[in-house]
LOFIVEX-562121 format. One record per residue (C-alpha): x, y, z; chain; residue number from 1. Coordinates in pm, whole numbers, plus 32768, in hexadecimal, padded with zeros to 4 digits. Layout:
<recs>
X/Y/Z/chain/n
X/Y/Z/A/NUM
...
</recs>
This chain:
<recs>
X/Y/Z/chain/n
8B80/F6F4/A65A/A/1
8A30/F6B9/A6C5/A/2
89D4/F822/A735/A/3
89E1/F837/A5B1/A/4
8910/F714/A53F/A/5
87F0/F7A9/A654/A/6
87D1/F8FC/A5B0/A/7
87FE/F86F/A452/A/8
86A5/F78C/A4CB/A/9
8605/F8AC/A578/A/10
8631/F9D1/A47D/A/11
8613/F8D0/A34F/A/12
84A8/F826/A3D7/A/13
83AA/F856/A349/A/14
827D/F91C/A41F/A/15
816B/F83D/A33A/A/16
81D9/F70C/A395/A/17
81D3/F746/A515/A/18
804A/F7F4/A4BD/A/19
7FC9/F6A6/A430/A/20
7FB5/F62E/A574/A/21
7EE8/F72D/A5F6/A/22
7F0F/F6F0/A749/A/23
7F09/F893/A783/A/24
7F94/F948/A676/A/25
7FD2/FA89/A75F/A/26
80A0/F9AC/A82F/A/27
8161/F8CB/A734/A/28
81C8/FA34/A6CF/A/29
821B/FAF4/A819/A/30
82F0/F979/A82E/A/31
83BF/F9D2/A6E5/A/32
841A/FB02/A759/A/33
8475/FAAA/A8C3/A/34
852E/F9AF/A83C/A/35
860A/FA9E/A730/A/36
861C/FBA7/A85F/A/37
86C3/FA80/A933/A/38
87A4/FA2A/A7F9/A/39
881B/FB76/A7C8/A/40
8873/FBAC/A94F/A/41
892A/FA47/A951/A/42
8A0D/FAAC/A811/A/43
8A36/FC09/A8BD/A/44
8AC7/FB25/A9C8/A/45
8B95/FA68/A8FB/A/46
8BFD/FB81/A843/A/47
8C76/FC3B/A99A/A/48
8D4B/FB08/A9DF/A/49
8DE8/FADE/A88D/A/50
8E3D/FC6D/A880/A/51
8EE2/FC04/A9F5/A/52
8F79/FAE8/A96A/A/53
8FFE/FB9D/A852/A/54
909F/FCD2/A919/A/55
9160/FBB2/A9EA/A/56
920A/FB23/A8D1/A/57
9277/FC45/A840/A/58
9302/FCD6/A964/A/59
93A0/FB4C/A98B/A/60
9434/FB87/A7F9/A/61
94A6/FCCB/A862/A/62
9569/FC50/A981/A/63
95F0/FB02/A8D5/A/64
965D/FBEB/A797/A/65
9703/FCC6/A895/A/66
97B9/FB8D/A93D/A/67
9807/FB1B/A7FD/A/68
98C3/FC64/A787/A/69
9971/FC6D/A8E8/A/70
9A1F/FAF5/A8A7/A/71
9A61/FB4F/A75A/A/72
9B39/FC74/A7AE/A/73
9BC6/FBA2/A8FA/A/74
9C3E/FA97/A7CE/A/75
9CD2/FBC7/A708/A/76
9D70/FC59/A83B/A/77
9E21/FB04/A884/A/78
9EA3/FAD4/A745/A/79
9F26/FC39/A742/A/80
9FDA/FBAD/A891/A/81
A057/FA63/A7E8/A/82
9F83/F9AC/A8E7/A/83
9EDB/F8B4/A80B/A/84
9E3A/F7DF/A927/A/85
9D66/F8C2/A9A3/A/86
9D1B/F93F/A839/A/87
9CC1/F7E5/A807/A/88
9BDC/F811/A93A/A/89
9B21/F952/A8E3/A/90
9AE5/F8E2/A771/A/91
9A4B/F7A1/A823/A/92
9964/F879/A90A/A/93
98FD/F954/A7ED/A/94
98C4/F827/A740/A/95
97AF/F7BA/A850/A/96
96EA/F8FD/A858/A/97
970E/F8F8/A6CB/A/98
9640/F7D1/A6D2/A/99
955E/F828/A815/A/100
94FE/F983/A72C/A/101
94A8/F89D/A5F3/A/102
93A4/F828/A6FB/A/103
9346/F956/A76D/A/104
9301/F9F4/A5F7/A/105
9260/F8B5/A575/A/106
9171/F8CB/A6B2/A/107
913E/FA47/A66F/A/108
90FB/FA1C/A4F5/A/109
8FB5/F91E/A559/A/110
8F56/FA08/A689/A/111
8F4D/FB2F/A597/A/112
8E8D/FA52/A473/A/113
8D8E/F9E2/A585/A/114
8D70/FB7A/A62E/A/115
8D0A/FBDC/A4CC/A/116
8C51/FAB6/A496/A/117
8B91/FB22/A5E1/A/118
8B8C/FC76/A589/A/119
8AAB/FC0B/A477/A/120
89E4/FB3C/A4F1/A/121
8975/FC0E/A5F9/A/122
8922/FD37/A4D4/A/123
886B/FC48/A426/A/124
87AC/FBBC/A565/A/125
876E/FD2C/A5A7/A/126
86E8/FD6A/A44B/A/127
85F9/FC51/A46E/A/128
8588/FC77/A5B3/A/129
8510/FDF7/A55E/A/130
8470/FD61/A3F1/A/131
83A7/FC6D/A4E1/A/132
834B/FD78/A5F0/A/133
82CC/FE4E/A4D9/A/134
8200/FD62/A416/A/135
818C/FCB4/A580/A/136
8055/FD6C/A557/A/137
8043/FCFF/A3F1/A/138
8060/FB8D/A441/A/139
7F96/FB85/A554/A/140
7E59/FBE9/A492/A/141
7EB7/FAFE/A377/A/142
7EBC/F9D4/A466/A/143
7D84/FA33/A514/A/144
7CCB/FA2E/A3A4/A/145
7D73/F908/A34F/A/146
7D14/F866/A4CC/A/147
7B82/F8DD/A456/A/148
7BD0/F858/A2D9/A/149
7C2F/F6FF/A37C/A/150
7AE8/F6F3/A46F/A/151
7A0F/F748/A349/A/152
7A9A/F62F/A290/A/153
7A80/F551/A381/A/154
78FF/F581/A3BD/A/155
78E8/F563/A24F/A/156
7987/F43B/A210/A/157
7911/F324/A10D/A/158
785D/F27C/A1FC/A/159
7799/F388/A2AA/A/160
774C/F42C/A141/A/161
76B9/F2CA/A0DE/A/162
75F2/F2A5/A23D/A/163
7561/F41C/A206/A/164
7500/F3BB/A0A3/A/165
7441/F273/A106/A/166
738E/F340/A221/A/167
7356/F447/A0E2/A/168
72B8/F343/A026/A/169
7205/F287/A15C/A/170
713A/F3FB/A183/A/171
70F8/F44D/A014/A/172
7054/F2C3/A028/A/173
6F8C/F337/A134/A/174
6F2E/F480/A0C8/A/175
6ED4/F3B2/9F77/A/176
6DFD/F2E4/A04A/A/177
6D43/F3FF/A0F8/A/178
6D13/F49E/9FE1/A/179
6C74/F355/9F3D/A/180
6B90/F32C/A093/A/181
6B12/F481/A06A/A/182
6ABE/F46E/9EEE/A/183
69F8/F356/9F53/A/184
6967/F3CB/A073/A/185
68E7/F4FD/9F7B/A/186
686B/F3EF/9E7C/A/187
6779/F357/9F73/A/188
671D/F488/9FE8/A/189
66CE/F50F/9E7E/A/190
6605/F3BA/9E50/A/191
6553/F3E6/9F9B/A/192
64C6/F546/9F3E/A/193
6465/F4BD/9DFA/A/194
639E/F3E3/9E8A/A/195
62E5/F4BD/9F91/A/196
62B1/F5B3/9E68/A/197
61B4/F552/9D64/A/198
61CC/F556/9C12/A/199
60E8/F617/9AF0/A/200
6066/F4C6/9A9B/A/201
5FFB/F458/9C01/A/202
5F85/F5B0/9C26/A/203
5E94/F56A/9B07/A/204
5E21/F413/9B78/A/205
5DEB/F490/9CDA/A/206
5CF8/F5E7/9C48/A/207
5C50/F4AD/9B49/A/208
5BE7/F3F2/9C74/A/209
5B94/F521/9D33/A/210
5A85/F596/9C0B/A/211
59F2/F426/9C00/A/212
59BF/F427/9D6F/A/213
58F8/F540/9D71/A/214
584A/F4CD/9C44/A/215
57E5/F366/9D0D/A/216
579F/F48F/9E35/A/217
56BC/F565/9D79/A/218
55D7/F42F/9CE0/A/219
55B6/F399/9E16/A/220
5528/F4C9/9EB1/A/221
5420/F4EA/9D47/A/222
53C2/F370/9D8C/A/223
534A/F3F5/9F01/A/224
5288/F503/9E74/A/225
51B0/F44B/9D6C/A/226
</recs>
């Protein structure tokens, strides 16, 4: 029936398949069990009907068995009265609800196979539907870290990784560059003091020509004298 193939998909799916979505893992949940809850009421329907159905047909094989036994001794009673027409007549009857209570049994063998069949099913559904209330908690968490697990990925894809890296290189280029500016920069600055600083050998040459000036100075002032 396909009350059966339902809760044979609902228990039997599987929770991680429905996460990979990840539409809202708290939801897709609180759906699965909603879902088995409405399951389990539906074959508790069923169930209630088939019990119903089954207490009617027994009562009817009951009855027809009862029939049956009255128009067999009717057949025996006019035999016993050498009145073989309406022996005839009764065997005929019992005949009929011989074959209406082959009906009846074949129908209450398949109600009974699908009652326990029910039964079953609706321990089972039961089963599952307190696993998945118990382990709701459980699930829940383990979707939300696979939900963050999937966002993380995302932003660090192939591409992005290989953009970041570029911009990675682009700034150690730069800082590179800087770094070559200020060297420079220090060079001419180094060079620039050198120059504004005189050297032992200029200092020399400067006190050399300081001494013969004042050599030239003192023999000019003798010449005045004389």
């Amino acid at each position: 029936m396909n009350i059966f193939k339902r809760i044979g998909d609902i228990v039997s799916s599987n929770v991680n398949s429905a996460l990979d979505k990840m539409e809202d893992p708290e939801k897709m949940i609180d759906l699965s069990i909603r879902q088995l809850e409405d399951s389990i009421d539906e074959m508790r329907v069923l169930l209630s009907e088939k019990k119903s159905e089954q207490a009617k047909i027994e009562n009817s094989i009951k009855e027809s068995e009862n029939l049956a036994t009255r128009w067999n001794e009717r057949a025996r009673l006019a035999v016993e009265k050498d009145l073989d027409d309406m022996a005839r007549e009764a065997i005929g009857e019992k005949r009929k609800i011989e074959d209406t209570l082959e009906v009846e049994r074949s129908a209450k063998s398949e109600l009974d196979y699908l009652v326990g069949k029910l039964e079953e099913n609706l321990t089972d559904a039961k089963g599952k539907l307190a696993d998945l209330k118990s382990t709701s908690v459980a699930l829940k968490a383990r979707a939300q870290v696979a939900k963050e697990r999937l966002k993380v990925n995302k932003k660090a894809n192939v591409d992005e990784t290989a953009s970041y890296s570029r911009r990675l290189e682009e700034l150690k280029l730069k800082i590179e560059r800087w770094e070559s500016e200020a060297d420079i920069h220090h060079e001419d600055l180094k060079k620039k003091a050198e120059r504004q600083t005189p050297s032992f050998e200029e200092l020399e040459k400067d006190s050399a020509i300081e001494k013969e000036l004042e050599e030239l100075k003192r023999q000019k002032k003798e010449l005045k004298v004389e």
